[in-house]
C-alpha atoms as an extended CHARMM CRD file, in Angstrom:
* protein
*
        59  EXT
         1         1  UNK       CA             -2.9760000000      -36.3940000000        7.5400000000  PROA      1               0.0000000000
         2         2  UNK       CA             -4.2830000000      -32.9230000000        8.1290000000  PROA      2               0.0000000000
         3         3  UNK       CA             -3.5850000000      -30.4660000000        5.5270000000  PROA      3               0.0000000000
         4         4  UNK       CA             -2.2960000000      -26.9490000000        6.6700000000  PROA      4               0.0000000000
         5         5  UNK       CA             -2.2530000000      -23.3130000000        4.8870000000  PROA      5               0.0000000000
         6         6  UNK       CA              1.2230000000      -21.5670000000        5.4700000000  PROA      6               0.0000000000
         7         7  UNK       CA              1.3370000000      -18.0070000000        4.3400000000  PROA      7               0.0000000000
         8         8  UNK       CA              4.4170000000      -15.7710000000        3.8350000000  PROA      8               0.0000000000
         9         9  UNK       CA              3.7140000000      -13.0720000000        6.7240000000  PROA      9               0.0000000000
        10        10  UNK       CA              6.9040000000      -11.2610000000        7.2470000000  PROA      10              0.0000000000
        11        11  UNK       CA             10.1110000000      -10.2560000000        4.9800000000  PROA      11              0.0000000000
        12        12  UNK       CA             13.2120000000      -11.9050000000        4.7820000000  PROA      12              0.0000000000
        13        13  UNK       CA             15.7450000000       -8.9100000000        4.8540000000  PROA      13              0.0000000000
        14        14  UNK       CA             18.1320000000       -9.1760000000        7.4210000000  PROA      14              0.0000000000
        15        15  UNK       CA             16.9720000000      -13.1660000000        7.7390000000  PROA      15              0.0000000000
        16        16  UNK       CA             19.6900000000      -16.3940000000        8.1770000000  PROA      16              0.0000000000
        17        17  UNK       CA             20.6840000000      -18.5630000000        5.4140000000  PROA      17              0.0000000000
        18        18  UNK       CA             18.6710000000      -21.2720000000        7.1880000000  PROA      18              0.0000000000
        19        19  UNK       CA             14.9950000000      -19.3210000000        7.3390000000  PROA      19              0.0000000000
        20        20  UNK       CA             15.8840000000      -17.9000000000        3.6040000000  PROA      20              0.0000000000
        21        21  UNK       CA             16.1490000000      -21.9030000000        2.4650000000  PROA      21              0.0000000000
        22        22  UNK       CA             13.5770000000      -22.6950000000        4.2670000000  PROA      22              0.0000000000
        23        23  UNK       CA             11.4660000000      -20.6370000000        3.1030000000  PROA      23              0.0000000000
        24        24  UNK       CA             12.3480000000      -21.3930000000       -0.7300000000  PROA      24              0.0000000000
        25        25  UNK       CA             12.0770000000      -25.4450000000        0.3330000000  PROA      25              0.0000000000
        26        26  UNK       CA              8.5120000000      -24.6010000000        1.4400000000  PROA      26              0.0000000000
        27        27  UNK       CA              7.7840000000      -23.1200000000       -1.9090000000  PROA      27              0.0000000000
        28        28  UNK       CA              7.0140000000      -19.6170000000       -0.9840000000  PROA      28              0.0000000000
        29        29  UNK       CA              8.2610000000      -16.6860000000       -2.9220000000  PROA      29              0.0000000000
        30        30  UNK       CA              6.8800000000      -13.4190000000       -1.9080000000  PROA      30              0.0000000000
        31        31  UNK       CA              4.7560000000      -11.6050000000        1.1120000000  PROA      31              0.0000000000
        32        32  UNK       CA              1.6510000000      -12.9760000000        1.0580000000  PROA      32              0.0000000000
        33        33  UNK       CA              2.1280000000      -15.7050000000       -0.9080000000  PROA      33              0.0000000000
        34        34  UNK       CA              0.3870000000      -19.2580000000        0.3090000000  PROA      34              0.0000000000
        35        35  UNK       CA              1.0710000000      -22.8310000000       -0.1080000000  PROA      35              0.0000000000
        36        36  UNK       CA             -0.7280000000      -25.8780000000        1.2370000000  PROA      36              0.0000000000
        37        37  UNK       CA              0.8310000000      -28.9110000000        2.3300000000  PROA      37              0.0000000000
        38        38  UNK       CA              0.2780000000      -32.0190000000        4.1160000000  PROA      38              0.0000000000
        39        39  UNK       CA              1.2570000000      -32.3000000000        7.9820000000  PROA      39              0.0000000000
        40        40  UNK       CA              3.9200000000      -34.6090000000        8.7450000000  PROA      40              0.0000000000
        41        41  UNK       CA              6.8850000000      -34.1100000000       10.3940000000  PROA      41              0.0000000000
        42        42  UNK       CA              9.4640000000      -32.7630000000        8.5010000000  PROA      42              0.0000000000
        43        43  UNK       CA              7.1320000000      -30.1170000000        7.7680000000  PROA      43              0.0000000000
        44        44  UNK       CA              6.5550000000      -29.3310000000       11.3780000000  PROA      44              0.0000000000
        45        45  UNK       CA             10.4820000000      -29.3630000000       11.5030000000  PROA      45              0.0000000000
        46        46  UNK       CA             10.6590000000      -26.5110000000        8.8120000000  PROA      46              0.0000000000
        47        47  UNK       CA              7.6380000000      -24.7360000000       10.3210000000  PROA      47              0.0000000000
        48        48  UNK       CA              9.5360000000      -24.4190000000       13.7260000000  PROA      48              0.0000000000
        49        49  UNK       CA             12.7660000000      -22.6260000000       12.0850000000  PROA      49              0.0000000000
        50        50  UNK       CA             10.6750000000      -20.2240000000       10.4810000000  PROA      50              0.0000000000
        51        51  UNK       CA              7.4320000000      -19.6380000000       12.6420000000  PROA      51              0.0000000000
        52        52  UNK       CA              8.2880000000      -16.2030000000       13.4700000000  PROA      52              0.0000000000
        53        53  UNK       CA              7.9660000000      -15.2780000000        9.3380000000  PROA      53              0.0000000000
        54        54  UNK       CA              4.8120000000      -17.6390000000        8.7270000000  PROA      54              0.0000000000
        55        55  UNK       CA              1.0900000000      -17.7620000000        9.4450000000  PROA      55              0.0000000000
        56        56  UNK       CA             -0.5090000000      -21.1310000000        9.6540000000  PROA      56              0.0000000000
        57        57  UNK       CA             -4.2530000000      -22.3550000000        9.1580000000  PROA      57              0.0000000000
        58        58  UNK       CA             -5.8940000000      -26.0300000000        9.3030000000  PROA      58              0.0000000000
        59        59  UNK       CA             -7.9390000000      -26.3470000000        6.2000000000  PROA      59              0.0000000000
């Protein structure tokens, strides 16, 4: 499994219930705040609802 960096890139004012609990399920809290994780896909599944708010890195 590759491991990836996922960093909080954008707000979540004006953001869906389902991005907002994303979000919180991927354990980020504010702007700029990171988090690495394994790849697998339910990951990749929460990555695509919220891709437009996240930037992501291999490590």
């Amino acid at each position: 499994m590759s491991k990836v960096k996922i960093t909080l890139k954008r707000s979540l004012i004006g953001q869906g219930h389902k991005s907002r609990e994303t979000i919180k399920s991927l354990g980020l809290k504010k702007i700029n705040s990171s988090v690495e994780r394994d790849m697998d896909d339910s990951l990749q599944g929460m990555l695509r609802v919220v891709n437009h708010l996240v930037s992501i890195e291999e490590v």
